[in-house]
C-alpha positions in Angstrom: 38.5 -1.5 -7.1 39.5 1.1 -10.0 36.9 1.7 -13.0 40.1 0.6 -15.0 40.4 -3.1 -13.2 36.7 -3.3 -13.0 36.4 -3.1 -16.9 39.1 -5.9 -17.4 36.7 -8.0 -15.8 34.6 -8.1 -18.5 36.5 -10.9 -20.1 34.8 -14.4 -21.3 36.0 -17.3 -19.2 34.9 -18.5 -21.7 32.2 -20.9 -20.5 31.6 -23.1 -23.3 28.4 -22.4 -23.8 26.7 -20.0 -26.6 24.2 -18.8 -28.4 22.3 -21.3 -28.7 22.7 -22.6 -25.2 19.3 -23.3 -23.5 17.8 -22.4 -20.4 17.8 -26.4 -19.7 21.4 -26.7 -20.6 22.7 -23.7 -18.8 21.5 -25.1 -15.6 23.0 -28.2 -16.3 22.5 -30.7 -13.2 22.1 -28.2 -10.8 19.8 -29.2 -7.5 18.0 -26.3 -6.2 16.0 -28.0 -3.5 15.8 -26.0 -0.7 16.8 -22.7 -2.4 14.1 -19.5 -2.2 14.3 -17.4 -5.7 12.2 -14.5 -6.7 11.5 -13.4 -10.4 10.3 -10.6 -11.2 7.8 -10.9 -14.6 7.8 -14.4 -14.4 4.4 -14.6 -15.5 5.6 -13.9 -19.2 8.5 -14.3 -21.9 11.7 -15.0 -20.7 10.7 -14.7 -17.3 8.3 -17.2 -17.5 10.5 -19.9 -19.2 13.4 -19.0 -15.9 10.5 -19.7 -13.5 9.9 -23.2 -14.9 13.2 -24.1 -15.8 14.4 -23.6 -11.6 11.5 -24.5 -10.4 12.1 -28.3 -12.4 15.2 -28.1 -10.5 13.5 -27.8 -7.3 13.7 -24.5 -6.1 10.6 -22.5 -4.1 10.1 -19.7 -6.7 7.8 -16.7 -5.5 6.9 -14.9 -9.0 5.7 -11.2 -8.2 2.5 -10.1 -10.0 0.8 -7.1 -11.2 -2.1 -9.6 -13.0 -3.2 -11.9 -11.4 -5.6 -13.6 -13.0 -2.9 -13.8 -15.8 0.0 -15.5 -14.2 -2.4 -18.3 -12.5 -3.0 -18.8 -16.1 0.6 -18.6 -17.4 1.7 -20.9 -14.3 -0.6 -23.4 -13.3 0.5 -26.2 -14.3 4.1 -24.9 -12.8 5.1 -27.2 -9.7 6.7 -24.8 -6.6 5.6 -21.8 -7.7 4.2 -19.0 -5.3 2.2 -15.8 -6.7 2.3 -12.6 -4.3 1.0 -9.2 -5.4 3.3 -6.5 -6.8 3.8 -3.4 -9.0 7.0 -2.0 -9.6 5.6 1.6 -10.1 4.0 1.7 -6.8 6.8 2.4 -4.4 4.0 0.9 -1.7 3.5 -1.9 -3.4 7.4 -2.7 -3.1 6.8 -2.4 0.8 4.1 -4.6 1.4 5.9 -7.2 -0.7 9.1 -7.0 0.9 7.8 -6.7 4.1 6.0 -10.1 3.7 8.7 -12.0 2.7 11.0 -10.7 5.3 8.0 -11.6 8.0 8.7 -15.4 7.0 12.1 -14.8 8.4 13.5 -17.0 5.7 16.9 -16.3 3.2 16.5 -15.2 0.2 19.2 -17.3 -2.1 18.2 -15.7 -5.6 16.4 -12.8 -7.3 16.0 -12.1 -10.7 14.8 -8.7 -11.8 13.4 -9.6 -15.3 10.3 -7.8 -15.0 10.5 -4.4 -17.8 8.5 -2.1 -19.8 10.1 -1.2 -23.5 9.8 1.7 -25.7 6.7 2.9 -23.9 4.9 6.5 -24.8 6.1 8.8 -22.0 4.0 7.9 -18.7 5.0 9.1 -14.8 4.5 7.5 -11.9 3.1 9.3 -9.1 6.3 10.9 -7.9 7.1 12.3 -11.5 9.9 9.6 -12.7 9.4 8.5 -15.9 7.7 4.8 -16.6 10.7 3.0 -18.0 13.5 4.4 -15.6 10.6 3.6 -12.7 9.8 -0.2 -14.0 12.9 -1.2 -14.8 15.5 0.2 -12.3 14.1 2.6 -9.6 11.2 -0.2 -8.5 14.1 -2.8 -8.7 16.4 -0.7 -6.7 14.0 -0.5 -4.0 12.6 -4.3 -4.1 16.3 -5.1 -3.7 17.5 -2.4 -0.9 14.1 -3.7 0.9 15.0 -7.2 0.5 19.0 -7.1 1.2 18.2 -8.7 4.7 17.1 -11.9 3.5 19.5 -11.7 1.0 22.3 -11.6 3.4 20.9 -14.3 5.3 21.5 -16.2 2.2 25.3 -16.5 3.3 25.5 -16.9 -0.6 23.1 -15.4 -2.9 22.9 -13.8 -6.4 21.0 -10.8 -7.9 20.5 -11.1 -11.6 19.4 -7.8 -13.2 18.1 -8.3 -17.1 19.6 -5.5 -19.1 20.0 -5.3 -22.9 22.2 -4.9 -25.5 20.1 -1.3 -25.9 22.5 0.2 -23.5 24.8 1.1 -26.1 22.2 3.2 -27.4 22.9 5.6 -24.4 24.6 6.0 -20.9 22.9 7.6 -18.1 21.5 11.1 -18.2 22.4 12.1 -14.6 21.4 15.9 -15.4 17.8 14.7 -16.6 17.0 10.8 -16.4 13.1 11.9 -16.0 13.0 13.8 -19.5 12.1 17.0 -17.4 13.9 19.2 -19.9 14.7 17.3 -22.9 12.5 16.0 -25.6 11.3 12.6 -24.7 12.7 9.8 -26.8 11.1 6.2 -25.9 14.6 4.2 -27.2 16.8 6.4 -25.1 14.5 6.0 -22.1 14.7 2.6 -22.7 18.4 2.3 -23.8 19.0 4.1 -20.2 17.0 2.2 -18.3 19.4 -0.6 -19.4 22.4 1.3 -19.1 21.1 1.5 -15.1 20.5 -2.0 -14.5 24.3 -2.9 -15.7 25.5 0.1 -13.4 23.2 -1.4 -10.6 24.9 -4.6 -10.9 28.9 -3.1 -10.7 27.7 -1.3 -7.5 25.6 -4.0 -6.0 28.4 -6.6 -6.0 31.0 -4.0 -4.4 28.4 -4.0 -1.6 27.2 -7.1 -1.5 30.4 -8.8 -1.9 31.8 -8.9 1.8 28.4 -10.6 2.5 28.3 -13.6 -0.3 25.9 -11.8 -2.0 27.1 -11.4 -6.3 25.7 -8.9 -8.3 25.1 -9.9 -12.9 23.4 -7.8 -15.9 22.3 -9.9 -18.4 21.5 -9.4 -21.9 19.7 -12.3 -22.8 19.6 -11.8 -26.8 17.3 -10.4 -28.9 13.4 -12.6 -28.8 10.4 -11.3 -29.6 7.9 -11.8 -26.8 5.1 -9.5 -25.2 7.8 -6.6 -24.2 7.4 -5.6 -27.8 3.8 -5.2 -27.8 4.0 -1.2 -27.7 6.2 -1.7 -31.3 5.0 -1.4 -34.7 5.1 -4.1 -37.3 7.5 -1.3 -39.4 9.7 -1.0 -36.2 9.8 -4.8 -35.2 11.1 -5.2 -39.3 13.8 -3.0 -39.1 15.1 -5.0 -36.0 14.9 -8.1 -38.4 12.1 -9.8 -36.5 9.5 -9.3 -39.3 10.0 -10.6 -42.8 8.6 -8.8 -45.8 5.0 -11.1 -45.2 5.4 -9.8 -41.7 5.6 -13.1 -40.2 8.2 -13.2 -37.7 11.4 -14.4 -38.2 12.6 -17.9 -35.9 16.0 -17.8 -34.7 17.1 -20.7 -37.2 17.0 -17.9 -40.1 18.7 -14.9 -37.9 21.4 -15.7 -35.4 21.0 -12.5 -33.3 17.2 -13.6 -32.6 17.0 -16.6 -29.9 13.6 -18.3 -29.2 12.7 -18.0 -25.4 14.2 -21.5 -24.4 17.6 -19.6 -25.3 16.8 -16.4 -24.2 16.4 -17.4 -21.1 19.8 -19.2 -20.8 22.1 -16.1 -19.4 19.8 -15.3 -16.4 19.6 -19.2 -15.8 23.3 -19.5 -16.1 24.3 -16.3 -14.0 21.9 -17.2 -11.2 23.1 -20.3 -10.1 26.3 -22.1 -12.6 29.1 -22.4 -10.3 31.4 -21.0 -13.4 30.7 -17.9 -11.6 31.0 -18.6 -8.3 33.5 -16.2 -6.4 32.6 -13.7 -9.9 30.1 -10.3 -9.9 29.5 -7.4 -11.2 29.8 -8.1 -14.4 27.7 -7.6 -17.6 27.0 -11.2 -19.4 25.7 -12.6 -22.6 25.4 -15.7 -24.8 25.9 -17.8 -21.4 29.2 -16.2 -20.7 30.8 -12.5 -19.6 30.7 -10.4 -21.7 33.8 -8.5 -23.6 33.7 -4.8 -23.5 33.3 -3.4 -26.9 32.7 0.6 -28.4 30.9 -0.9 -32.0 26.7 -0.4 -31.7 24.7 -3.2 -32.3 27.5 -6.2 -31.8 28.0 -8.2 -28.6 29.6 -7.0 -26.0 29.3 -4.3 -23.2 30.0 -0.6 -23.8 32.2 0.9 -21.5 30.0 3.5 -19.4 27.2 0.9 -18.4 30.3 -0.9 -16.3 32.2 2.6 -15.4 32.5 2.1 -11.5 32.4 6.2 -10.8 29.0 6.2 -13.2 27.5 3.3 -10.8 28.5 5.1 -7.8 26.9 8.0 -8.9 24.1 6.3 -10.0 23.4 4.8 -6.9 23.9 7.6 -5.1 20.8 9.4 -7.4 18.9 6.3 -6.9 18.7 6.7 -3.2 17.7 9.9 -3.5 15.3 9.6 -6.1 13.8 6.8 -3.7 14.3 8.2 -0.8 16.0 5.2 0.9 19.6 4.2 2.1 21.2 1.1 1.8 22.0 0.0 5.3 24.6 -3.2 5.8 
């Protein structure tokens, strides 16, 4: 598959949804009894509303937590939901959970990485990566090379990676994704991190492909939930989430903002609408693909964060960086 053909896949169907397309309606009538998913952050947010709209559909979801005590809280009254211990800065951490699930010898049919940090103050990990590259591609990258057995088992299974429309803020820094040398800048840590998980996606589905495994990046709108809680008021009003009294704004008065019910709609939609069946790798929002585009701050996916040599090499780096190989 050439970068060029790969881009032109990034053309809506379209799907007939939008917008304002809900979690709830982007699932449509879809039975997920007997299906195993996995969310990442699905203690919170967007996450959280995913978790309940598949598990009403009857799927076994195992949410991952960091917090205990605060998902039992957030999903207690959340039928078919199972909590296991995880944090996606602790390469370990990813071990122990993978290797329990893979213990259960069961399939794994869908996994959504939702979980993310945004616009954090510059924190490492313990090997040295920086948080937001860590969080929200490198602990993913691993939790899914770990899982990839179960996911195979699947014999038809879909990875749904949340991304944002950040990435057109920046591509990936190959020469320093760490900030080692360069000044640290939280939105382009962030806006890379992004940029990764759509790269993750391209190269995941070229792999996973032969093996009914399908690889989406989502962008699921712009919603203020608890990623934003490292923002200011002043920052959060110049991304129109804030009026003047600094009560925030409800999508009804600003189309770009979606409340969580609609936020939630793209992952919903990617992970198991058969719209998509026998479709990957490619970047989606507002419940359909996305179109490429080269204008910040529209809809639409910039070029390098579906550039097939980029996610190549970006795998490649990630393997390293982790120290781990996929293996078919």
């Amino acid at each position: 598959m050439t970068t060029q053909n790969h881009t032109a896949l990034q053309t809506p169907l379209p799907s007939g949804f939008g917008p304002r397309t809900t979690a709830k309606e982007a699932l449509g009538n879809q039975n997920l009894t007997g299906k195993t998913v996995i969310v990442t952050g699905g203690y919170s947010g967007l996450g959280l509303e995913t978790v309940k709209v598949l598990a009403s559909a009857g799927a076994r979801v195992i949410v991952p937590v960091r917090t205990l005590e605060k998902a039992q809280a957030a999903l207690s009254a959340v039928p078919g939901v199972e909590l296991e211990r995880l944090d996606l800065m602790d390469p370990a951490s990813i071990d122990a959970f993978s290797e329990r699930f893979l213990a259960t010898g069961q399939p794994l049919h869908i996994l959504i990485n939702s979980a993310g940090i945004m616009a954090t103050p510059l924190v490492r990990d313990s090997r040295g990566f920086e948080s937001q590259l860590a969080t929200n591609h490198l602990g993913h990258f691993q939790l899914v090379l770990r899982l990839w057995p179960a996911l195979k088992k699947a014999e038809g299974a879909r990875i749904v990676s949340v991304s944002s429309r950040a990435h057109q803020l920046a591509g990936f820094d190959f020469e320093d994704p760490n900030f080692n040398t360069r000044a640290y800048d939280k939105w382009l840590a962030y806006a890379q991190s992004k940029t990764a998980n759509a790269l993750f996606a391209v190269a995941m589905d070229k792999r996973g492909e032969p093996h009914g495994v399908r690889a989406f990046s989502v962008h699921p709108g712009t919603i203020v939930t608890d990623l934003a809680r490292n923002l200011t008021d002043e920052e959060l009003r110049s991304m129109g989430a804030l009026n003047e009294r600094g009560e925030r704004v409800f999508a009804e008065y600003n189309n770009e903002l979606k409340t969580i019910e609609e936020g939630a709609a793209t992952s919903v939609w990617c992970a198991v609408h058969p719209q998509l069946d026998g479709k990957g790798g490619v970047y989606c929002e507002n419940v359909d693909i996305a179109a490429i585009t080269n204008t910040p701050h529209t809809p639409g996916v910039f070029e390098w964060a579906v550039n097939e040599a980029d996610a190549e090499r970006l795998w490649t780096l990630s393997e390293q960086l982790i120290g781990l190989k996929f293996v078919v």
